[in-house]
N, C-alpha and C positions, 0 to 999 in steps of 0.2 A: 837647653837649660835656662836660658834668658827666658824664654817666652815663661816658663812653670814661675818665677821670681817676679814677673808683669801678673802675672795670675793672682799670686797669690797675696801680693802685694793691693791689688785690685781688689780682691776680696778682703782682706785686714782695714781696708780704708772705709769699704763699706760698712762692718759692723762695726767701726768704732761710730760714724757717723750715728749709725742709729742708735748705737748704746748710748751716748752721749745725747740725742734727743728725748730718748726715755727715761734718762737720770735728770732732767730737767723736770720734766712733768710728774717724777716722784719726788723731787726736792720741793716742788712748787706745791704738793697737794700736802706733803709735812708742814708748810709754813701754812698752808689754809687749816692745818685742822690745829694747830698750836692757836691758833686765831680764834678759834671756833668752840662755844660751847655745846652747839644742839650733837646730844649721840647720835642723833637718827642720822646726820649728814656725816658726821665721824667714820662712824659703818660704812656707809657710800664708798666716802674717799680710801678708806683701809683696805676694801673690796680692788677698786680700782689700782691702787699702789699694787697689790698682790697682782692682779693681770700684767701690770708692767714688768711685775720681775721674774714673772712667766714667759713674757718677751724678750728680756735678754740673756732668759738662760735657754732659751730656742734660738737666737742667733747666735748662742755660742755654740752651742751643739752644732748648728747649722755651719758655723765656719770650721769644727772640727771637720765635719763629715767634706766637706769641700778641701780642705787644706789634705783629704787622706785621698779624696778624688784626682788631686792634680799631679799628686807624690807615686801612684801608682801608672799612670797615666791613661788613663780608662778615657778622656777625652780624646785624647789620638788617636786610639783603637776605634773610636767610635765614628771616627772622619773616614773611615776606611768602608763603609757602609752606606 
């Protein structure tokens, strides 16, 4: 039971890291375009922001699907092989 609470915990640390780096690069690309009159680059950045929150809603996904992985125990079965 220790080791699935090291698992999982291991994995919670990791998407926050990266959620937390990708909310950076979408706070940073809001303050470029508040800055910014040309729309051609506006679009860019709007594009770009949209792929980001593409990425963290696939690490979220991705820590569901992991956090159902550790809970069922489908990696220990799999050591058995």
């Amino acid at each position: 039971m220790q080791g699935n609470s090291k698992k999982k915990m291991g994995s919670l640390i990791a998407a926050v890291v990266i959620i937390v780096l990708v909310a950076i690069l979408i706070v940073a690309f809001v303050l470029l375009i508040n800055g910014e009159d040309n729309a051609g680059a506006n679009g860019i950045l709007w594009a770009y922001i949209a792929v980001l929150g593409a990425v963290i809603i696939g690490v979220l996904i991705s820590l569901w699907q992991r956090f159902k992985e550790i809970s069922k125990g489908e990696e220990e079965e799999a050591k058995k092989y």
